[in-house]
C-alpha positions as CSV (number, residue, x, y, z in Angstrom):
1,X,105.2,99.4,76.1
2,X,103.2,96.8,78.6
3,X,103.1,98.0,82.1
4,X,102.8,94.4,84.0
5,X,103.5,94.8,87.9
6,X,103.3,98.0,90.8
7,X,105.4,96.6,93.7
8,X,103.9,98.6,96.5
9,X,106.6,99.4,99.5
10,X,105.9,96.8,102.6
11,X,108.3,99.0,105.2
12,X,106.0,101.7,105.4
13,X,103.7,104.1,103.5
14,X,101.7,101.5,101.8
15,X,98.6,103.4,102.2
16,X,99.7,105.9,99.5
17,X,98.6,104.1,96.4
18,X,95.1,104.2,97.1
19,X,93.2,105.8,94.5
20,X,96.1,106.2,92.1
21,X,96.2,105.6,88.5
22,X,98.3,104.8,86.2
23,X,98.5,106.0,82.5
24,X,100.5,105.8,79.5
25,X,101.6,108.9,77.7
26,X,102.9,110.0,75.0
27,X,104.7,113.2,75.5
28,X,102.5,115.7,77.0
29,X,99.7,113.4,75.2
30,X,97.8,110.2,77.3
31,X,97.5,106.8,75.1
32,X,96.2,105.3,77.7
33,X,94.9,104.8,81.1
34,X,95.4,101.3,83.0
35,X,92.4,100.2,84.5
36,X,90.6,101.6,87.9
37,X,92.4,103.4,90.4
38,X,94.2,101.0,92.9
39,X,92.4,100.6,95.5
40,X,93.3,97.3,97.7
41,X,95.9,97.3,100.5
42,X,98.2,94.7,98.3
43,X,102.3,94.3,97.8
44,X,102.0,93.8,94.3
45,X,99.4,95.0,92.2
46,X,99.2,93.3,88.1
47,X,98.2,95.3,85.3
48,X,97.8,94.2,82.1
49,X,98.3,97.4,80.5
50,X,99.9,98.0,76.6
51,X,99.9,101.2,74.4
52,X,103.0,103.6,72.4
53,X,104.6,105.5,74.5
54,X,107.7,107.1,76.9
55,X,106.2,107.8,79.8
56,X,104.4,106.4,83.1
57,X,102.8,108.3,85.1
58,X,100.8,107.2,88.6
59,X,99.2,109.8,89.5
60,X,95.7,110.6,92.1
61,X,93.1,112.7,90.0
62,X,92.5,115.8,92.2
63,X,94.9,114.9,94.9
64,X,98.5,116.4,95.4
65,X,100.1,113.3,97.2
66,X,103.5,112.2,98.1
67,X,104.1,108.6,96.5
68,X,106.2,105.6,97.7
69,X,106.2,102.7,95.9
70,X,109.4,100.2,95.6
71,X,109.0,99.4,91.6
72,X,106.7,99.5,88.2
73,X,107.3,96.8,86.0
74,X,107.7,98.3,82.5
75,X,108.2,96.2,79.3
76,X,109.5,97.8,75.6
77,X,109.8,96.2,72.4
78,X,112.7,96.9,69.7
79,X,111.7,99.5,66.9
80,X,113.8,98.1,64.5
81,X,116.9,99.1,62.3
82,X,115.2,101.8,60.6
83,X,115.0,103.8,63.3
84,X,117.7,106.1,64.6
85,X,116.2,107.7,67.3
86,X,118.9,107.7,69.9
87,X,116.8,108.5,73.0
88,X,115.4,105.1,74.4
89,X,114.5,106.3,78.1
90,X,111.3,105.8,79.4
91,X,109.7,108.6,81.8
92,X,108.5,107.4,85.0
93,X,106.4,110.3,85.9
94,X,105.8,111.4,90.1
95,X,109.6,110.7,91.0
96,X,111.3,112.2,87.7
97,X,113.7,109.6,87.5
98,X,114.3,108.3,84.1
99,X,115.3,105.0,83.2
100,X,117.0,103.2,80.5
């Protein structure tokens, strides 16, 4: 997957990114973590992010924080034919909404 864009809310709560990160994972497993913590005051932040996996998590090492943000930009490529795994959801880890 490529993680590409966090759109940051702009009605309120805005603050609450600071000092997140955000990580691929595989299962229980991390591929990947993508970049610093975010630490400007910005709408959208870009992250050029790629590794295997089903789930994103943005999460603030240490802290137990409520999180608003509006949306994470999340990219997948096909697996091809030879694959029959029927579950295709990717984990967005913080809200526990899956999408598909």
């Amino acid at each position: 997957m490529t993680l590409r864009r966090v759109y940051n809310r702009h009605d309120c709560c805005w603050d609450r990114v600071l000092g997140m990160s955000l990580h691929i994972k595989q299962g229980d497993s991390y591929v990947t973590s993508c970049g610093p913590p975010l630490s400007t005051e910005a709408l959208v932040y870009e992250v050029e992010c790629q590794g295997m996996g089903n789930e994103v998590e943005l999460s603030a090492e240490g802290r137990v924080i409520n999180q608003n943000i509006a949306e994470i930009e999340v990219f997948g490529e096909g697996r091809g034919d030879d694959d029959t795994r029927e579950d295709d959801s990717i984990k967005i880890s913080g809200d526990r909404s899956y999408y598909h």
